[in-house]
Backbone as CSV, one residue per row, in Angstrom:
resi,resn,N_x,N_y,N_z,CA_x,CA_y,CA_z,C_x,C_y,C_z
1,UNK,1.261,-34.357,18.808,2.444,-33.719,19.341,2.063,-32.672,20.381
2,UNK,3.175,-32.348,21.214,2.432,-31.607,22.689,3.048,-30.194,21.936
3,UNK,2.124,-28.942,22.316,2.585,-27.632,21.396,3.220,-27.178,22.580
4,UNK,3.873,-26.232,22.534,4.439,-25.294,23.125,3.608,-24.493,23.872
5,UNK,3.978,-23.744,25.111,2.881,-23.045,25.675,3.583,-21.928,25.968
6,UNK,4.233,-20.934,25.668,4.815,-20.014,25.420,3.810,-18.898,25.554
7,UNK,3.963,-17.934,26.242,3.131,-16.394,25.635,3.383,-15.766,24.771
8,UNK,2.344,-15.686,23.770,2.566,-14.698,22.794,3.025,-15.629,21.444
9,UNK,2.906,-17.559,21.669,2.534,-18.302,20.866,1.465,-18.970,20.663
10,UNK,1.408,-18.946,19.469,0.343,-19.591,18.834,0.183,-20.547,18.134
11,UNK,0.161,-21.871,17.658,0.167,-22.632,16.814,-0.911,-23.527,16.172
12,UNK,-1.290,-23.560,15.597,-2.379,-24.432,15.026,-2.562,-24.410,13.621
13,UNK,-2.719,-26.015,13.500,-2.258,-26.521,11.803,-0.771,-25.842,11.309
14,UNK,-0.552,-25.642,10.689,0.791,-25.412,9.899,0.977,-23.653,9.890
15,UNK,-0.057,-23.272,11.125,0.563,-21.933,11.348,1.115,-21.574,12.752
16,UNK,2.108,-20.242,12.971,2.004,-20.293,14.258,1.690,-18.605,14.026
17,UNK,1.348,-18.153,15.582,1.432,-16.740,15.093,1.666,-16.249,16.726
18,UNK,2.343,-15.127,16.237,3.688,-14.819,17.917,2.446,-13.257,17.732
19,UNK,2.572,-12.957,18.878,1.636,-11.561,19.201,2.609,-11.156,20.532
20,UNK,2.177,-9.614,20.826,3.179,-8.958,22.045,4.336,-8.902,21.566
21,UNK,4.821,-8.392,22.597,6.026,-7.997,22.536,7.098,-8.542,21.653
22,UNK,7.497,-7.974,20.303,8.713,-9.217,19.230,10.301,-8.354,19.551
23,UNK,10.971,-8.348,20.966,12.276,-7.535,20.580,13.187,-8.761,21.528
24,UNK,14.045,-7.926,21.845,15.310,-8.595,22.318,14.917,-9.753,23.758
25,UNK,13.978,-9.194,24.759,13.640,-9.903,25.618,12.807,-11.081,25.342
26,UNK,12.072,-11.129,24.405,11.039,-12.343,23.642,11.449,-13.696,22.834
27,UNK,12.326,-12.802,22.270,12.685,-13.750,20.753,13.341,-15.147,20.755
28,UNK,14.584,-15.070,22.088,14.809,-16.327,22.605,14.286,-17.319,22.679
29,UNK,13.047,-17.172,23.861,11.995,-18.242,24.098,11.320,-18.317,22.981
30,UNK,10.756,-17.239,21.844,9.791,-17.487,21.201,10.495,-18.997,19.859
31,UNK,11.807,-19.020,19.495,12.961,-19.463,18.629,13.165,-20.787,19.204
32,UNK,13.200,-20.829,20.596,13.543,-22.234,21.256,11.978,-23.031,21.119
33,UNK,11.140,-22.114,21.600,9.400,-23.359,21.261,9.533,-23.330,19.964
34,UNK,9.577,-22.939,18.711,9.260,-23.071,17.262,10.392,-23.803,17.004
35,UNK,11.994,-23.715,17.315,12.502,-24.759,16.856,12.392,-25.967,16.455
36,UNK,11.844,-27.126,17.206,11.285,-28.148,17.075,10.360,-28.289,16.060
37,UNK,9.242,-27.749,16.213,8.171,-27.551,15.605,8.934,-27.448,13.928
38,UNK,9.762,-26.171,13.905,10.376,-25.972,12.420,11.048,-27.189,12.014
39,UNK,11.901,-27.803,12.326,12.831,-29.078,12.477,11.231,-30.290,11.388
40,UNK,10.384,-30.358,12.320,9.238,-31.453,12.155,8.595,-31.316,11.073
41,UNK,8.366,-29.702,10.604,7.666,-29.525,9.520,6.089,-29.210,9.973
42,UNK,6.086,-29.130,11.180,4.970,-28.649,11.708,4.425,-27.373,11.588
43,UNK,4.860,-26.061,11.011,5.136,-24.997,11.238,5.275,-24.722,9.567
44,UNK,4.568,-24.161,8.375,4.987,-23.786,7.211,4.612,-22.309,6.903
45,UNK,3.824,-21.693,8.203,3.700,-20.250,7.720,4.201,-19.921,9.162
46,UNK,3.919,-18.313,9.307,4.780,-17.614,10.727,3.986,-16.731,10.789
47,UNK,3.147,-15.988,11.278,1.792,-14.355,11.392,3.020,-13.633,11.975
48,UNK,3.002,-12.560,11.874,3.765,-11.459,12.916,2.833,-10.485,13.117
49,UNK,1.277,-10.667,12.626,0.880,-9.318,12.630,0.298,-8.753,13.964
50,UNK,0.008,-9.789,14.654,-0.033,-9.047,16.160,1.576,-8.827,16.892
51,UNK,2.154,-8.644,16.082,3.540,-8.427,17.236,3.980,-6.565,17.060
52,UNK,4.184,-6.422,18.568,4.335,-5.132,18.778,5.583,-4.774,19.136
53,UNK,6.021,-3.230,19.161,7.469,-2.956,19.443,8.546,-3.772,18.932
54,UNK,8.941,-4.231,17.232,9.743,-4.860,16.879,11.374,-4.033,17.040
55,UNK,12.086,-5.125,17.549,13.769,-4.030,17.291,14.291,-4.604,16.368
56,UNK,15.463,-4.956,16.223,16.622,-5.435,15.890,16.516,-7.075,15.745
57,UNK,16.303,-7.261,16.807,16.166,-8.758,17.121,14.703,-8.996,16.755
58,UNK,13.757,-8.821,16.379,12.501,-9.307,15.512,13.331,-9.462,14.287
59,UNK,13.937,-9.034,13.659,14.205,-9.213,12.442,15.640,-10.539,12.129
60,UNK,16.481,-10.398,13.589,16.785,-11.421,13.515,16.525,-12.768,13.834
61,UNK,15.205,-12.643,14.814,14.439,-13.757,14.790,13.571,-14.110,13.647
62,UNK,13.333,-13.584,13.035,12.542,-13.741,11.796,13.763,-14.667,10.734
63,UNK,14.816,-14.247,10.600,15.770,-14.794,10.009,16.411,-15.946,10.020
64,UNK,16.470,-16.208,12.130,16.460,-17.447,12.147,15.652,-18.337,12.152
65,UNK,14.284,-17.844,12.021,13.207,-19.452,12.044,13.518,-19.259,10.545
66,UNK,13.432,-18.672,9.533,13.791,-19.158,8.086,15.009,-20.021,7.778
67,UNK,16.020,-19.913,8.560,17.283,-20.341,8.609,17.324,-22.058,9.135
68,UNK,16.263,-21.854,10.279,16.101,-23.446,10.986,14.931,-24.047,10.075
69,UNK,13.890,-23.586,9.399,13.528,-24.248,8.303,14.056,-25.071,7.535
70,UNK,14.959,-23.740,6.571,15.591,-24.246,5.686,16.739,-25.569,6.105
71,UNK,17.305,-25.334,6.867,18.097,-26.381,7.486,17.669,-27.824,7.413
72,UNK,16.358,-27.657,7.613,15.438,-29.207,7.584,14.800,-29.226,6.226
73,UNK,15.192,-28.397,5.131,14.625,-29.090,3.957,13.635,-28.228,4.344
74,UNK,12.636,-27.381,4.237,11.793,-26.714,4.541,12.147,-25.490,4.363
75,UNK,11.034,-24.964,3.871,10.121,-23.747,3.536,9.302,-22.851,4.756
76,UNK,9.358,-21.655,5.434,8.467,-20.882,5.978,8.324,-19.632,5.189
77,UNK,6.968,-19.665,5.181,6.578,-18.202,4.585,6.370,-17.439,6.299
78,UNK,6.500,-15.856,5.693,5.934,-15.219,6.788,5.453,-13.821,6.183
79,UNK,4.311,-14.078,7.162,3.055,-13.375,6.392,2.722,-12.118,7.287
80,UNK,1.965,-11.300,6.913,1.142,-10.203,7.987,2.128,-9.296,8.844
81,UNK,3.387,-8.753,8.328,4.386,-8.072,9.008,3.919,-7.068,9.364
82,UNK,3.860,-6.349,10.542,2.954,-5.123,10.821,4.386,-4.118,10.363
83,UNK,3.402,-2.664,10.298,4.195,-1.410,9.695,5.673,-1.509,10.288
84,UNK,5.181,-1.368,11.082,6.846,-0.988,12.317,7.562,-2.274,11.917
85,UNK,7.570,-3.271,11.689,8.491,-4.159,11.297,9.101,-3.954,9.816
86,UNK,8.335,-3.455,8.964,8.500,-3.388,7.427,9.286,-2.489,7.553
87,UNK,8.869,-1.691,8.164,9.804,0.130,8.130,10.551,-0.391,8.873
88,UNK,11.360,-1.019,10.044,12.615,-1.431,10.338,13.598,-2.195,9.404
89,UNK,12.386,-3.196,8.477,13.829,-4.157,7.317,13.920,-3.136,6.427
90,UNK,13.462,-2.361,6.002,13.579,-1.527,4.802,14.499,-0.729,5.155
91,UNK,15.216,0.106,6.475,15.586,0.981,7.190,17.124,-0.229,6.725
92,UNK,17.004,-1.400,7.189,18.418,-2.303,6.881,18.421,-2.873,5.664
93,UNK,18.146,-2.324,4.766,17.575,-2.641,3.297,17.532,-4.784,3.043
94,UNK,16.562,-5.030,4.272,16.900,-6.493,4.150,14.883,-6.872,3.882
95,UNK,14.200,-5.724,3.670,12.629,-6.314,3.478,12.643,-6.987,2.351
96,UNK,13.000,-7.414,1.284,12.809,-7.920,0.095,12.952,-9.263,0.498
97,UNK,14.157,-9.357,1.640,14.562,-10.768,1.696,13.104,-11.578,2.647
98,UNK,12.338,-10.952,3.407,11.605,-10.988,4.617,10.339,-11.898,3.469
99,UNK,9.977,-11.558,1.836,8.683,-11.519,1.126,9.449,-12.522,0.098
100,UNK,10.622,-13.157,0.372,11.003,-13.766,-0.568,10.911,-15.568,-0.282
């Protein structure tokens, strides 16, 4: 399968891992290359831990690749949330859901 060539994606074997910038300007493109990929089953874990400056929208991108998983019968874990992301879901009391 041809991967995505996106900046700030990563994919290989059944991981992908997004680095740089995770806010409102990123998350689009980063959601449209992993779509597919999630859909296929190509994709069963997610890294965030190189991603920097998370807002609002990291967390709702995080929500929707779990969402387009699940949709296909599928499972994503996501692993390696750096500080600033944890301390943002916890701030929207939604981190429990992020480890679940």
């Amino acid at each position: 399968m041809t991967r995505p060539s996106i900046e700030g994606l990563e994919v290989s074997g059944g991981s992908a891992r997004v680095s740089g910038v995770l806010a409102l300007e990123s998350v689009a493109s980063l959601l449209g290359a992993l779509e597919p990929l999630l859909a296929r089953g190509e994709i069963s874990s997610l890294d965030v831990s190189a991603a920097r400056s998370p807002d609002s929208a990291a967390l709702a991108f995080l929500f929707a690749c779990r969402r387009r998983a699940a949709a296909h019968g599928r499972a994503l874990h996501i692993s390696a949330l750096p500080q600033a992301l944890t301390a943002l879901a916890a701030l929207y009391g939604v981190d429990a859901l992020l480890v679940a």
